[in-house]
C-alpha positions as CSV (number, residue, x, y, z in Angstrom):
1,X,0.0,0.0,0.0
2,X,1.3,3.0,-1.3
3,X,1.7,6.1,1.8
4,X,2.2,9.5,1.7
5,X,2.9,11.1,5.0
6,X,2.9,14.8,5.2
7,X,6.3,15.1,7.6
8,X,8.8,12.3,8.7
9,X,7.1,11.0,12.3
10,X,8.6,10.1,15.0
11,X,10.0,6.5,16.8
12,X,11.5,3.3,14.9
13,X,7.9,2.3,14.4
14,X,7.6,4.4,10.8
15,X,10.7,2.2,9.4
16,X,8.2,-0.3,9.5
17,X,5.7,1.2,6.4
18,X,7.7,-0.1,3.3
19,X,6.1,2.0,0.4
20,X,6.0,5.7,2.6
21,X,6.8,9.1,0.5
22,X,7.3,12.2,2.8
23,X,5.4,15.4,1.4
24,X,3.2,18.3,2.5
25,X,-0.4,18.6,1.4
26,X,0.8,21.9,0.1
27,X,2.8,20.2,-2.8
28,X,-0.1,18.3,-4.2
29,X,-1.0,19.6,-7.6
30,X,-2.2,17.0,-9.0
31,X,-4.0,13.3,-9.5
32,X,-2.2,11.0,-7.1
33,X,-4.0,7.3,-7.7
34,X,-1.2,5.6,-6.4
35,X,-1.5,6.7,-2.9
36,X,-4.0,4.6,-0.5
37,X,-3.0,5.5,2.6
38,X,-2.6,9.2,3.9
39,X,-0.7,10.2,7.3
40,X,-1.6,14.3,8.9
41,X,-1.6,15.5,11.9
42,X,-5.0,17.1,11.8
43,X,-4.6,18.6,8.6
44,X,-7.4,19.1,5.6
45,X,-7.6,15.9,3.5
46,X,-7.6,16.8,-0.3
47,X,-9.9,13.7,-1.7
48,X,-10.5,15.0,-4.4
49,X,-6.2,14.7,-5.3
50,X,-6.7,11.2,-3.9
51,X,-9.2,9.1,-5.7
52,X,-8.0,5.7,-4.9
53,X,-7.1,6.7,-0.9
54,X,-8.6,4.3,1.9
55,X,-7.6,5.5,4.5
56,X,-6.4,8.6,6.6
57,X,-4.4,8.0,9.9
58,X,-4.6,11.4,12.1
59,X,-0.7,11.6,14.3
60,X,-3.3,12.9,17.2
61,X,-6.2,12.3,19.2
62,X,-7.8,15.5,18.0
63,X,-9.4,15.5,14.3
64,X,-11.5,18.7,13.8
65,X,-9.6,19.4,10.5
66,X,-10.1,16.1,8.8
67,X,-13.8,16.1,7.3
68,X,-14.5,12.7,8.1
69,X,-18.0,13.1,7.1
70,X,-16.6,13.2,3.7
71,X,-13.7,10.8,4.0
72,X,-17.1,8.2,5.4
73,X,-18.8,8.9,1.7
74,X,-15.7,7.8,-0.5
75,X,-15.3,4.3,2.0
76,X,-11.7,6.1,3.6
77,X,-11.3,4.9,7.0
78,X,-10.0,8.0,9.5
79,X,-8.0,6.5,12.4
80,X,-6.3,8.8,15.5
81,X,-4.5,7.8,18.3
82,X,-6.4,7.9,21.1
83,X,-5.1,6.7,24.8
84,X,-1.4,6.9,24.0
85,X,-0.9,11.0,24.7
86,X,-3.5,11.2,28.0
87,X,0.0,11.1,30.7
88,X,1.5,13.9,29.0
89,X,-0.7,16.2,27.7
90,X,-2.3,15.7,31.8
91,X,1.3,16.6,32.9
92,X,1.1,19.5,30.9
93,X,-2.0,20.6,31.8
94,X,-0.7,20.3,35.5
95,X,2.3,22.2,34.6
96,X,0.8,25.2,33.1
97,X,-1.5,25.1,36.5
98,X,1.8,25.1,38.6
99,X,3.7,28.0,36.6
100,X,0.6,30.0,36.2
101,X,-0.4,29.5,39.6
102,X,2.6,30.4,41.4
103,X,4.1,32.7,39.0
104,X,7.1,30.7,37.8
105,X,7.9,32.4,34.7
106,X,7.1,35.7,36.4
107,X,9.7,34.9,38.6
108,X,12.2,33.5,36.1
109,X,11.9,36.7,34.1
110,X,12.8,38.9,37.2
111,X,15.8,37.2,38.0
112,X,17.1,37.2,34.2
113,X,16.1,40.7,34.1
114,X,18.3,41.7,37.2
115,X,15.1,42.8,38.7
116,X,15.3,40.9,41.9
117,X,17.2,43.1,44.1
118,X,15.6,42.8,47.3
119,X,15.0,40.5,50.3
120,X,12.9,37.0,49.8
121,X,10.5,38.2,52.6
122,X,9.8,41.5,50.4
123,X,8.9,39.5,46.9
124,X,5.5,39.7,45.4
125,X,2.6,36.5,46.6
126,X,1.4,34.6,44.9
127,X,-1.9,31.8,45.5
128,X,-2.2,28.5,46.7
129,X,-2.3,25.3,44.7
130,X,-3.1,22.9,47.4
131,X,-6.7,23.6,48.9
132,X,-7.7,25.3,45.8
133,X,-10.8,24.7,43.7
134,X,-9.8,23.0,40.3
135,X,-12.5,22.9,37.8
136,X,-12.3,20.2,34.9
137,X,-14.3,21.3,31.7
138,X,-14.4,17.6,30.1
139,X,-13.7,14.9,32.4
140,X,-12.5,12.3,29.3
141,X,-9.6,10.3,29.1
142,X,-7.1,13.4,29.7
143,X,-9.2,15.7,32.2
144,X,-9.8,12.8,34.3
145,X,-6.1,12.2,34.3
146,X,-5.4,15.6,35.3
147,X,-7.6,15.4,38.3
148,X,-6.2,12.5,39.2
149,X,-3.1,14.1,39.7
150,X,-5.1,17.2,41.6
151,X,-6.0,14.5,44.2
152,X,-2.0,15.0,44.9
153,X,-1.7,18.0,45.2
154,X,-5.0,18.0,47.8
155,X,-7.2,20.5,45.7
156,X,-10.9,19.8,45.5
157,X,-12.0,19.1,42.3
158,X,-15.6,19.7,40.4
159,X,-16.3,19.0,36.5
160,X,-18.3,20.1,33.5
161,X,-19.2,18.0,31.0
162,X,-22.4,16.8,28.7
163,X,-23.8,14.4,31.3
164,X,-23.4,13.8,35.1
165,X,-21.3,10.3,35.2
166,X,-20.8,7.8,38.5
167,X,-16.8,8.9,39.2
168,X,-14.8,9.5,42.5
169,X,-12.5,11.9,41.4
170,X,-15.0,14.8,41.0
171,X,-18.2,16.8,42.4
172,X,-20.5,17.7,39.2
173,X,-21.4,21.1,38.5
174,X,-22.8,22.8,35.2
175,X,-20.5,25.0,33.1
176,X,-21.4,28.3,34.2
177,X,-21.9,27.3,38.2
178,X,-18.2,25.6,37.6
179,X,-16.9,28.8,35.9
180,X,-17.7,30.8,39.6
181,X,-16.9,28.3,41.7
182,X,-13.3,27.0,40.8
183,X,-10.0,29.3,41.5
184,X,-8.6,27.3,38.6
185,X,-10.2,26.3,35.1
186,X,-8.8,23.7,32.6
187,X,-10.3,23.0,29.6
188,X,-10.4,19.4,28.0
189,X,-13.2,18.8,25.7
190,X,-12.8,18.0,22.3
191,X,-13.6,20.8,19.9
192,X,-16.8,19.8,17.9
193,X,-19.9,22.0,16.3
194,X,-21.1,22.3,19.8
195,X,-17.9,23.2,21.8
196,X,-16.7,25.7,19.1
197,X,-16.8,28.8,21.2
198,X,-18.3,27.6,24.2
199,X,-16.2,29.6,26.2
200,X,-17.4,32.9,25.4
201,X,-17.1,36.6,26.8
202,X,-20.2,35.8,29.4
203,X,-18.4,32.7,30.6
204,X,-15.3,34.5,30.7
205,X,-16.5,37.0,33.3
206,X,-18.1,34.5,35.3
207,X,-14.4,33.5,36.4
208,X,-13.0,34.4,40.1
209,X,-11.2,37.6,40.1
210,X,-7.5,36.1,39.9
211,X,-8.3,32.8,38.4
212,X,-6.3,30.6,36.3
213,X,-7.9,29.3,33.2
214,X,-5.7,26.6,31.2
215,X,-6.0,25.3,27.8
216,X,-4.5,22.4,26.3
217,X,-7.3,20.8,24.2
218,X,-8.4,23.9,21.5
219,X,-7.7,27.3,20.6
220,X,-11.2,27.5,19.1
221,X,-13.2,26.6,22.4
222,X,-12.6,29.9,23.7
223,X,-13.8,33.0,22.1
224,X,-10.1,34.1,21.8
225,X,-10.6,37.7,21.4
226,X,-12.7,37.9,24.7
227,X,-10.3,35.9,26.7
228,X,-7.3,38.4,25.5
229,X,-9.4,41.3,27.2
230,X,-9.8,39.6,29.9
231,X,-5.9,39.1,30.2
232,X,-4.9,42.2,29.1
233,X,-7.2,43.9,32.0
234,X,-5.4,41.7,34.5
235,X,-8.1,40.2,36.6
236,X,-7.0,36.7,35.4
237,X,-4.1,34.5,34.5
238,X,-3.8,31.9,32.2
239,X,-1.7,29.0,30.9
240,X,-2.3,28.6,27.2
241,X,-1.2,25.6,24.8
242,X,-3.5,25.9,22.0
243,X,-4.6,28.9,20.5
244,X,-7.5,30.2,17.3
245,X,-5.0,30.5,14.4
246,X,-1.6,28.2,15.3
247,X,1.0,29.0,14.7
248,X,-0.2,32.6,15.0
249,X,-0.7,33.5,18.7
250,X,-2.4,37.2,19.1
251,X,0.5,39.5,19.8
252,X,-0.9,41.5,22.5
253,X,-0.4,37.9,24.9
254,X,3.2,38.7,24.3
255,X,4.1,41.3,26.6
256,X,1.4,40.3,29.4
257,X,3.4,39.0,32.4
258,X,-0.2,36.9,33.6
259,X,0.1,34.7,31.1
260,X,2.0,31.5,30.3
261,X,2.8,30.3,26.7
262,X,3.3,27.2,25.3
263,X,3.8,26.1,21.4
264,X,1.3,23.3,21.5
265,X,3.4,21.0,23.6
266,X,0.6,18.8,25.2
267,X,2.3,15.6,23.8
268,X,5.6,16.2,23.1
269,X,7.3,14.2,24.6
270,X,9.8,11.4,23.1
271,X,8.0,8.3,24.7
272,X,4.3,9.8,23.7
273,X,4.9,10.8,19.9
274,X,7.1,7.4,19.2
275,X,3.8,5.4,20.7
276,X,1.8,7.5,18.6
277,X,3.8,6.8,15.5
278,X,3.3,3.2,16.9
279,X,-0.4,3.4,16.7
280,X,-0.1,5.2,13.5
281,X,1.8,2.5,11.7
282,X,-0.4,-0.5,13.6
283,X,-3.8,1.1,11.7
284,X,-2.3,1.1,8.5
285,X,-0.9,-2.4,8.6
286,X,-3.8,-3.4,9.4
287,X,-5.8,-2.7,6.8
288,X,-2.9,-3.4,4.7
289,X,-3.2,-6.9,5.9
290,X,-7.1,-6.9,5.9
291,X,-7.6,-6.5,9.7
292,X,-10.0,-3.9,11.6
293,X,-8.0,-0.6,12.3
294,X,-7.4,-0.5,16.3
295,X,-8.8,3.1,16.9
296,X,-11.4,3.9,14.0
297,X,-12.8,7.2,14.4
298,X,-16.3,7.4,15.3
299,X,-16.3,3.2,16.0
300,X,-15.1,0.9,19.5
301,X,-11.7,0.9,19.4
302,X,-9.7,-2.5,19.3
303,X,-7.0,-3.3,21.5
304,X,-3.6,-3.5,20.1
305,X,-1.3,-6.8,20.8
306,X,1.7,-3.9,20.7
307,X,2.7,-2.3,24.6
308,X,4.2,0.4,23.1
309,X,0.4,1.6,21.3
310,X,-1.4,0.7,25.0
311,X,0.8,3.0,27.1
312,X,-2.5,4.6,28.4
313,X,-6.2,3.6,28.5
314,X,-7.6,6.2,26.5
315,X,-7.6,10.7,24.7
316,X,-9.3,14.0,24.2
């Protein structure tokens, strides 16, 4: 089966695809019958370059861009990898919460800067993370690993999500009731028709004078332009991974010292993009071989017989 993968991924596992041809989507300009199998990383799908493709395998759990309504129609399978990236992009998450929290790049920048000149006891305060409020928008695969790790850090968590589920790691509470509530939001929903902008300028204001609000799911959850305000006026901070228009991030974030920036690093990490790779190259030698992909989009997925693609249970 003939692939063409739109960068070279990660991890020993995509030595493994025998017929592979590294390109960008950007340099198709024409009919490409040979090619069956198609690797992004949640990138448009140009079908109509690809009349003979069966399948697309997403290098991500996230697959907003890939119009899989579409890929359903022509028979082309979409698989994503799922499970494999919940540890990391949760230690992320946590990390964002930390820095933002307790104003660790603050600090870092003061002491580059030669700024710190005084006594310890004299130095600005910052809040609590232990014995704060945490509120989880999405308590899937990845936000319920992040609360799990809450539970060390003895903060109280409550959740948001579509439906009330049977879980001890958090107290249920709607959106807007979790919004007032919590001294520190994450987001982890998937970005769909219904969760495009669900984060608008009347949730925004809802939040605690000096809240933390983190995102590491999708730039296009939050109204972006409202949650700038809202940073530029100081009366929150944030930790932000994901932004609208990647990898554009608004330039007036740039200068504000209440907000922490990350270049969509949720899971990059070494061990997490070479099991994605892993789970990658298992879906298309599957249905090289005439198998059920593992993790069809929009189906159950399968288990894999591979450790390396079952590092993790599940993914946002």
């Amino acid at each position: 089966m003939k692939i063409l993968a739109t960068r070279r991924y990660p991890g020993s596992a995509f030595d493994e695809l025998d017929d592979v041809e590294v390109s960008s989507l950007a340099a198709l300009d024409a009919l490409r019958p040979d090619v069956e199998g198609l690797v992004v990383s949640n990138e448009p799908v140009p079908l109509e370059l690809l009349p003979r493709l069966r399948v697309v395998a997403n290098f991500g759990a996230g697959y907003d861009r890939v119009d899989v309504a579409a890929c359903a129609e022509r028979g082309v399978v979409v698989t994503n990898t799922p499970g494999v990236l919940d540890k990391a992009t949760a230690d992320l998450a946590f990390a964002l919460i930390l820095a933002t929290r307790r104003q660790v790049v603050e600090g870092d920048r003061l002491v580059r800067s030669g700024g710190w000149t005084g006594p310890w006891p004299e130095g600005r305060l910052a809040e609590e993370v232990t014995g704060s409020t945490l509120g989880v928008v999405g308590l899937g695969r990845i936000g319920s690993a992040v609360a799990r790790r809450a539970h060390g850090f003895e903060l109280r968590v409550i959740y948001a999500g579509r439906r009330r589920i049977d879980t001890d790691l958090a107290e249920f509470r709607d959106l807007d009731a979790l919004l007032a509530e919590a001294d520190i939001v994450t987001i982890h929903a998937p970005l769909t028709p219904e969760t495009h902008g669900l984060i608008d300028a009347r949730r925004l204001a809802l939040l605690r004078d000096g809240a933390c609000f983190v995102n590491t799911a999708r730039g296009e959850i939050v109204d972006e332009p409202s949650l700038v305000a809202e940073l530029a006026s100081g009366r929150i901070r944030a930790g932000l991974d994901v932004f609208t228009g990647e990898p554009n991030v608004p330039l007036e974030l740039l200068g504000l010292p209440n907000v922490v920036l990350t270049p969509h690093l949720g899971s990059a990490t070494r061990q997490t993009r070479e099991a994605m790779t892993r789970l990658v190259v298992d879906n298309l030698l599957a249905l090289e071989q005439g198998r059920p992909p593992l993790t069809p989009v929009g189906m159950e997925p399968l288990r894999s017989t591979r450790p390396a693609s079952s590092t993790s249970d599940d993914a946002v």
